[in-house]
Chimera marker file (.cmm) of the C-alpha trace (Angstrom):
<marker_set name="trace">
<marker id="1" x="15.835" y="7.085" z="2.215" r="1" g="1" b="0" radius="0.5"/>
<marker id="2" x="15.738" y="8.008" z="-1.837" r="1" g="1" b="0" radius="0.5"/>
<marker id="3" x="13.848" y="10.699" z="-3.085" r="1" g="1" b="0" radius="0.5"/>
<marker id="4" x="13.559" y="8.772" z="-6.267" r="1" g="1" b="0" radius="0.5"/>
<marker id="5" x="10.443" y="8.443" z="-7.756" r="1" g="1" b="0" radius="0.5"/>
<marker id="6" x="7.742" y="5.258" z="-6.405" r="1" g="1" b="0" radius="0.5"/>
<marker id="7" x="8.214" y="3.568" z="-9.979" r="1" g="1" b="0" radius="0.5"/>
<marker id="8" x="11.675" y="2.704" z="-9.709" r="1" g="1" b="0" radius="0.5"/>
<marker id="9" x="10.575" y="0.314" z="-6.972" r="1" g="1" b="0" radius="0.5"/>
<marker id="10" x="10.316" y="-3.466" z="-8.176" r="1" g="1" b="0" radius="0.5"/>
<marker id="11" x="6.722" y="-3.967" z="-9.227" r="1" g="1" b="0" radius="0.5"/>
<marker id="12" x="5.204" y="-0.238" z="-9.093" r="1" g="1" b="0" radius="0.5"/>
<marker id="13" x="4.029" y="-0.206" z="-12.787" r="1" g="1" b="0" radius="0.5"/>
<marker id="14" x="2.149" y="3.215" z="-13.893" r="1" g="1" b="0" radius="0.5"/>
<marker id="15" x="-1.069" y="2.546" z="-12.550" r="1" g="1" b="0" radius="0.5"/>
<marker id="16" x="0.270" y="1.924" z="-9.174" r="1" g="1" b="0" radius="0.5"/>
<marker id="17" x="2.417" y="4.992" z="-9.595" r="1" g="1" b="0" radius="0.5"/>
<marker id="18" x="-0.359" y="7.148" z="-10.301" r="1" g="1" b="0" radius="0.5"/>
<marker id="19" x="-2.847" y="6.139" z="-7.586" r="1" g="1" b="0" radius="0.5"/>
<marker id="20" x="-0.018" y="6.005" z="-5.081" r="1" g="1" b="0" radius="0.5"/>
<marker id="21" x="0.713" y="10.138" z="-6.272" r="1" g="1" b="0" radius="0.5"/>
<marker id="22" x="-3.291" y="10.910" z="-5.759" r="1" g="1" b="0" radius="0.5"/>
<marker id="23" x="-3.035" y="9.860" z="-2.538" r="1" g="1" b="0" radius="0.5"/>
<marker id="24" x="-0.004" y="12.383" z="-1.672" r="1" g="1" b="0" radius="0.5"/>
<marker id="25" x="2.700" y="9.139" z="-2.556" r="1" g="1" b="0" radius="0.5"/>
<marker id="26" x="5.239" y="9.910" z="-5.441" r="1" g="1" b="0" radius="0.5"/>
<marker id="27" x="8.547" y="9.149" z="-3.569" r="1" g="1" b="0" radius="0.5"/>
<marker id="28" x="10.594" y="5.963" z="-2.233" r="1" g="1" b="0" radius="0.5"/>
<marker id="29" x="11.171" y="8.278" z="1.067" r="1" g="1" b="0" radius="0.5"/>
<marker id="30" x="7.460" y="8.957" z="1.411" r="1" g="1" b="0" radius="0.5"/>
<marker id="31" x="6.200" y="5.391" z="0.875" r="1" g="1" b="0" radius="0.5"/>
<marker id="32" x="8.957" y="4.305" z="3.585" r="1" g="1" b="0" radius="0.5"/>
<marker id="33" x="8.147" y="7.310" z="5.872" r="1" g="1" b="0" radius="0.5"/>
<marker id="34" x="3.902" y="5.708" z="5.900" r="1" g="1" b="0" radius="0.5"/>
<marker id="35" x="4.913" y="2.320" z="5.321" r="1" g="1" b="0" radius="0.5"/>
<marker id="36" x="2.737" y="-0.379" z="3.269" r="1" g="1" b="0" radius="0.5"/>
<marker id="37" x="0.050" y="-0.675" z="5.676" r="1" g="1" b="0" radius="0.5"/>
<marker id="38" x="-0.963" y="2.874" z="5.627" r="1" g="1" b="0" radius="0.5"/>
<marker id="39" x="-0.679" y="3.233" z="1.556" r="1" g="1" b="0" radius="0.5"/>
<marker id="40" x="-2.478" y="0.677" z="1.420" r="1" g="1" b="0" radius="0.5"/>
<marker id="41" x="-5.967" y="1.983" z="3.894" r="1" g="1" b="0" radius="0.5"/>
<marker id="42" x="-4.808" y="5.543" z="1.585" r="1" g="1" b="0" radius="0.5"/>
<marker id="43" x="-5.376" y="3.679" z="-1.903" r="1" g="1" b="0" radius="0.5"/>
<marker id="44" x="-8.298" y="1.320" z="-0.006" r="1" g="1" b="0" radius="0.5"/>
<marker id="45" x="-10.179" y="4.755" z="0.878" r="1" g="1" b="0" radius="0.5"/>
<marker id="46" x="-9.423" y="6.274" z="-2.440" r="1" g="1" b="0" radius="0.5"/>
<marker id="47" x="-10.839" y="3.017" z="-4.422" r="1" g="1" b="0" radius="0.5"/>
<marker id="48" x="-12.492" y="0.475" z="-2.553" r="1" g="1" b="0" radius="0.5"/>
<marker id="49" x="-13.446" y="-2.251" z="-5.146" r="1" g="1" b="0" radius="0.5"/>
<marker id="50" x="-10.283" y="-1.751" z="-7.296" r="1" g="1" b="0" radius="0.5"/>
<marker id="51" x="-7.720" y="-2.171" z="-4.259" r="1" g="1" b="0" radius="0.5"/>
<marker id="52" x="-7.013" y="-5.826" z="-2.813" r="1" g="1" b="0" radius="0.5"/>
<marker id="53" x="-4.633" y="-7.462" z="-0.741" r="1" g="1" b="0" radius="0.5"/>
<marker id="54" x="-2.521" y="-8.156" z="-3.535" r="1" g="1" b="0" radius="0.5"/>
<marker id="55" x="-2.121" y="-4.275" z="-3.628" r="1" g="1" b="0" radius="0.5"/>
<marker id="56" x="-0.471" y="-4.445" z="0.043" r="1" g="1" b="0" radius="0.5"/>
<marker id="57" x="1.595" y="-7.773" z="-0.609" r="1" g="1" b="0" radius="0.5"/>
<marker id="58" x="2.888" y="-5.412" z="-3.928" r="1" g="1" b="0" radius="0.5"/>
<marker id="59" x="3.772" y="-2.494" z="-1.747" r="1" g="1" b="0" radius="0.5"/>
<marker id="60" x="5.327" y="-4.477" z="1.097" r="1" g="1" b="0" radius="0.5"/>
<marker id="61" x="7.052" y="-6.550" z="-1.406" r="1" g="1" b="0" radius="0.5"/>
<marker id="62" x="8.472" y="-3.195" z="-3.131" r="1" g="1" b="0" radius="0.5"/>
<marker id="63" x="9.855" y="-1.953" z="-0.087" r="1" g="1" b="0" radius="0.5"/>
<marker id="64" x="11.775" y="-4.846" z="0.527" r="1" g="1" b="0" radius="0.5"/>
<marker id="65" x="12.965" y="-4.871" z="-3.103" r="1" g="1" b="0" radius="0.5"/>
<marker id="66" x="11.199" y="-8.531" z="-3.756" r="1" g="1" b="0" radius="0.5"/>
<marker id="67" x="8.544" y="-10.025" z="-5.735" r="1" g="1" b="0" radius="0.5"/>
<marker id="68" x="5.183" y="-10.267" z="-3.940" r="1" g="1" b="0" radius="0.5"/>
<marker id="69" x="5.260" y="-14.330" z="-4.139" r="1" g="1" b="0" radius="0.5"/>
<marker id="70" x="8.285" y="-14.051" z="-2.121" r="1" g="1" b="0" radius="0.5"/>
<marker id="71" x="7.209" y="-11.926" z="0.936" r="1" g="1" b="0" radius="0.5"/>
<marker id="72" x="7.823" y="-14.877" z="3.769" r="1" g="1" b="0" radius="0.5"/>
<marker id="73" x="4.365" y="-16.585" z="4.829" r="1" g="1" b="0" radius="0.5"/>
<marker id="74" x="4.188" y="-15.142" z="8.624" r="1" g="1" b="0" radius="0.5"/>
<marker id="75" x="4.814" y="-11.225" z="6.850" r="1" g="1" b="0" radius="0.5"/>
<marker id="76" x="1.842" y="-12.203" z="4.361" r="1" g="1" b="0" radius="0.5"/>
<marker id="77" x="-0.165" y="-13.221" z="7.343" r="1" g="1" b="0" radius="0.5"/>
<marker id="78" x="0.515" y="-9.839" z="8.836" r="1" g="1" b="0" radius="0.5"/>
<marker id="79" x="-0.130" y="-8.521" z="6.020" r="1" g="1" b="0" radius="0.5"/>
<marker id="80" x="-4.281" y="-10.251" z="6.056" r="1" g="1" b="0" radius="0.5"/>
<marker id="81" x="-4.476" y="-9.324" z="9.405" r="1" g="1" b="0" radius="0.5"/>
<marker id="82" x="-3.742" y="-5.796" z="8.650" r="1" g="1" b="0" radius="0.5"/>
<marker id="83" x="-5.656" y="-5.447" z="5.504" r="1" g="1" b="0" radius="0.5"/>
<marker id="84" x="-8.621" y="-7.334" z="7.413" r="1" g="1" b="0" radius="0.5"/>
<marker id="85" x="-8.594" y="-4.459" z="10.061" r="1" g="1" b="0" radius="0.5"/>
<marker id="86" x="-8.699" y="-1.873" z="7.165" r="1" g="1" b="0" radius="0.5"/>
<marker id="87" x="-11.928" y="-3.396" z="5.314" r="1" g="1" b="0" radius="0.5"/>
<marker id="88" x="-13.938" y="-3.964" z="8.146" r="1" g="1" b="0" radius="0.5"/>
<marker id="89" x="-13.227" y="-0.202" z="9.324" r="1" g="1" b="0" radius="0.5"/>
<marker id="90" x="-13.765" y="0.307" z="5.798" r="1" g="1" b="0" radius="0.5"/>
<marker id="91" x="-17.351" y="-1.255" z="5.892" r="1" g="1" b="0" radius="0.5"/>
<marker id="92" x="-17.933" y="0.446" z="9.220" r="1" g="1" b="0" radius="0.5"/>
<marker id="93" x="-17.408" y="4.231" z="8.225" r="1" g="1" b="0" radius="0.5"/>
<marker id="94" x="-14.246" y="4.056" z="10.431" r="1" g="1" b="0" radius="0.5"/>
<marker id="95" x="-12.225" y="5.550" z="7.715" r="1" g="1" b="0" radius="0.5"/>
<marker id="96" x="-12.879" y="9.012" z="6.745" r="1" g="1" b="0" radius="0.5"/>
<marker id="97" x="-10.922" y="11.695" z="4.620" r="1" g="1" b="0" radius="0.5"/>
<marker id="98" x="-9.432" y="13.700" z="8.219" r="1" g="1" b="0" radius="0.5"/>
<marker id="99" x="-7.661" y="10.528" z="8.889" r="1" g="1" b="0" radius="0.5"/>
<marker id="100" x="-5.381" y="10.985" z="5.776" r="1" g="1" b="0" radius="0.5"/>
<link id1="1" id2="2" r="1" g="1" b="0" radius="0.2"/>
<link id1="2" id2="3" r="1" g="1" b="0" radius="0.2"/>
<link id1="3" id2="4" r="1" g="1" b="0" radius="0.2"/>
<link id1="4" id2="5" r="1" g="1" b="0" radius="0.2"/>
<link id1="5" id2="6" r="1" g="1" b="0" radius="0.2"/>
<link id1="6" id2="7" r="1" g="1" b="0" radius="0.2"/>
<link id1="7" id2="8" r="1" g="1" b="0" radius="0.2"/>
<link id1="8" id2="9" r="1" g="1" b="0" radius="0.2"/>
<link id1="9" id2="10" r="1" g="1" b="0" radius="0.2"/>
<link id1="10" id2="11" r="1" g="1" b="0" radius="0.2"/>
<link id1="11" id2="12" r="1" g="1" b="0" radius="0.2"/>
<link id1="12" id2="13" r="1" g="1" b="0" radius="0.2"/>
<link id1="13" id2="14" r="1" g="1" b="0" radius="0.2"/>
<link id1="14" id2="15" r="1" g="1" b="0" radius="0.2"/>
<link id1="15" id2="16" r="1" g="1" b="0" radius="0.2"/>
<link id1="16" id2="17" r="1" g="1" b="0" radius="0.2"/>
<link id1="17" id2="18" r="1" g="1" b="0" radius="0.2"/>
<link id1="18" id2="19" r="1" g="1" b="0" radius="0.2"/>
<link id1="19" id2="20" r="1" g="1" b="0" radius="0.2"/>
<link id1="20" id2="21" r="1" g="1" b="0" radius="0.2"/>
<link id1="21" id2="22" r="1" g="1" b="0" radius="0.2"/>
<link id1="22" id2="23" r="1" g="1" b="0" radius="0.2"/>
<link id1="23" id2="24" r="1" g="1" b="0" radius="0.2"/>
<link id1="24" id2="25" r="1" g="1" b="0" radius="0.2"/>
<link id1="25" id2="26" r="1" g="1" b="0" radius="0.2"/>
<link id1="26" id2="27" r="1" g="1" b="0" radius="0.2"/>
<link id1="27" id2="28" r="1" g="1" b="0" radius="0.2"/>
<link id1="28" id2="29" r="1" g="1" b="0" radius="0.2"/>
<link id1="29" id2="30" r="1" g="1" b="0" radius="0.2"/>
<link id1="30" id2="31" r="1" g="1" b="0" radius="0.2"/>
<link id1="31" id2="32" r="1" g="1" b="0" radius="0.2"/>
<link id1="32" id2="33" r="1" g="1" b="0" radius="0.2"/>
<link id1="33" id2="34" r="1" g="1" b="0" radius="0.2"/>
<link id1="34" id2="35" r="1" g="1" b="0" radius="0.2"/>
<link id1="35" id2="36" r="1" g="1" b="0" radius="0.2"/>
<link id1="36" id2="37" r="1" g="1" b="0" radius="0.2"/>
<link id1="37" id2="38" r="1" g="1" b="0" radius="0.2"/>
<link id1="38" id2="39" r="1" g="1" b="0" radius="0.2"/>
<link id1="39" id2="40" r="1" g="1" b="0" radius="0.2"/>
<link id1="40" id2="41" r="1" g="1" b="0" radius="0.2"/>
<link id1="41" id2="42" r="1" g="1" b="0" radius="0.2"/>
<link id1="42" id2="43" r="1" g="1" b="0" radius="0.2"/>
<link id1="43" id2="44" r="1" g="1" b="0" radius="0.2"/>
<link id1="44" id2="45" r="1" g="1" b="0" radius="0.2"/>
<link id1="45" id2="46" r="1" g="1" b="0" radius="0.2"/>
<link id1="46" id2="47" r="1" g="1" b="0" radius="0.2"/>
<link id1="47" id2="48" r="1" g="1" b="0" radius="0.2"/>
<link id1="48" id2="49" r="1" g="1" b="0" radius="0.2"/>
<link id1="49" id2="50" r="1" g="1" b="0" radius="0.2"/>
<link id1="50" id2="51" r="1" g="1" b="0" radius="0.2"/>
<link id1="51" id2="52" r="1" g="1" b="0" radius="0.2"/>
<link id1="52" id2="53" r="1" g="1" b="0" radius="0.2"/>
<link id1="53" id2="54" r="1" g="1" b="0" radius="0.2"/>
<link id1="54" id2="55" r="1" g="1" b="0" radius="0.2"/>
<link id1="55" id2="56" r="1" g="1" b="0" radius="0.2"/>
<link id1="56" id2="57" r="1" g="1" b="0" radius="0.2"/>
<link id1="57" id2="58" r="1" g="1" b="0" radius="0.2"/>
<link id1="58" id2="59" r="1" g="1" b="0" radius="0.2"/>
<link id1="59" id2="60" r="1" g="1" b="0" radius="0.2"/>
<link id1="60" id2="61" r="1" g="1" b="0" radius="0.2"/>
<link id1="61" id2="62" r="1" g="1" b="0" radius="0.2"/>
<link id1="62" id2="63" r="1" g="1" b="0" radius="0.2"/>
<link id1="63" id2="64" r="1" g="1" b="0" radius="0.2"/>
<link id1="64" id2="65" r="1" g="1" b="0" radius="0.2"/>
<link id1="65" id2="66" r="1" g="1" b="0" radius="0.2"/>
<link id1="66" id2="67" r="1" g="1" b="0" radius="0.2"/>
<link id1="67" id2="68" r="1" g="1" b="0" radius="0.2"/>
<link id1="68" id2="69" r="1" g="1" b="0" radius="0.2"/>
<link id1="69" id2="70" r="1" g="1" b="0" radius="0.2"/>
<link id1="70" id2="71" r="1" g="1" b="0" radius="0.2"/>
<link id1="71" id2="72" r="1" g="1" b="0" radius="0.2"/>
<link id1="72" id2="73" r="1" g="1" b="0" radius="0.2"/>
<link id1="73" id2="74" r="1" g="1" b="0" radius="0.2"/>
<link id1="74" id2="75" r="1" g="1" b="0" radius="0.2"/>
<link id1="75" id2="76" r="1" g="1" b="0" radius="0.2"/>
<link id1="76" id2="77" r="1" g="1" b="0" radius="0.2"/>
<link id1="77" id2="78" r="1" g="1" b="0" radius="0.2"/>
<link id1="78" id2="79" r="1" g="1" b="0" radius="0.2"/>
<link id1="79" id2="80" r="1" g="1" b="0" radius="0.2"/>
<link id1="80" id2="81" r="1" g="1" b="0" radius="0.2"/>
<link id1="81" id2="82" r="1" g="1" b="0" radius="0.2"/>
<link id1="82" id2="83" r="1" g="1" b="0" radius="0.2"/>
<link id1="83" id2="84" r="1" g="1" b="0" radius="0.2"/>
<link id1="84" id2="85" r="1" g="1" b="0" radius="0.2"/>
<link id1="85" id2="86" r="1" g="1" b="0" radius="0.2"/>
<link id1="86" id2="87" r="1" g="1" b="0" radius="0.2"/>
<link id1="87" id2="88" r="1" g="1" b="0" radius="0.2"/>
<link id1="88" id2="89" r="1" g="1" b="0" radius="0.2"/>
<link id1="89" id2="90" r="1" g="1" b="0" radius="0.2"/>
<link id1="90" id2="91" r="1" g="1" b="0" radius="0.2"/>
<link id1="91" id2="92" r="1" g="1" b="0" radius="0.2"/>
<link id1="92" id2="93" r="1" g="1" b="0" radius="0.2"/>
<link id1="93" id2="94" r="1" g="1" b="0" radius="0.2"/>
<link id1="94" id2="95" r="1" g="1" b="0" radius="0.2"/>
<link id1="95" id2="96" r="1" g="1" b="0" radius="0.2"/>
<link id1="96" id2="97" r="1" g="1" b="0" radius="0.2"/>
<link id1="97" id2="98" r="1" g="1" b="0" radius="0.2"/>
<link id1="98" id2="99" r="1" g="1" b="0" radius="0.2"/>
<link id1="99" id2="100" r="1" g="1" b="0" radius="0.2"/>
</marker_set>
């Protein structure tokens, strides 16, 4: 795992970078050690009309050192079923601050 910082991933631009450091993010290691899913429920909590999937296809897509339009079609599908689970918890109240 690299200590180097999130932007030197493929497709984490500065915006990315900085939401992904609010929300406790700023290395390759960490964002392996959580994974996509859970930066992506972090940054969904954080700002829940700004974040889509696209956000979690990006991350995914980062760690594997890809573009997002090539993640393979059944990890995409993961990917909605995942991010599905994380907005309707969303909409619920099922995702509060203590879970971070």
């Amino acid at each position: 795992m690299s200590d180097a910082a999130i932007d030197t991933l493929p497709g984490i631009g500065p915006v990315t970078q900085s939401r992904l450091e609010e929300v406790g993010i700023r290395t390759i290691k960490d964002l392996r050690s959580i994974g996509s899913v859970e930066a992506y429920r972090r940054l969904k909590f954080m700002l829940p009309r700004q974040v889509s999937l696209n956000a979690l296809y990006a991350l995914e897509a980062a760690l594997r050192g890809c573009r997002w339009l090539d993640l393979p079609p059944d990890v995409k599908a993961a990917l909605q079923q995942q991010a599905k689970a994380i907005d309707e918890a969303f909409r619920r109240g099922g995702i509060t601050r203590c879970a971070l």
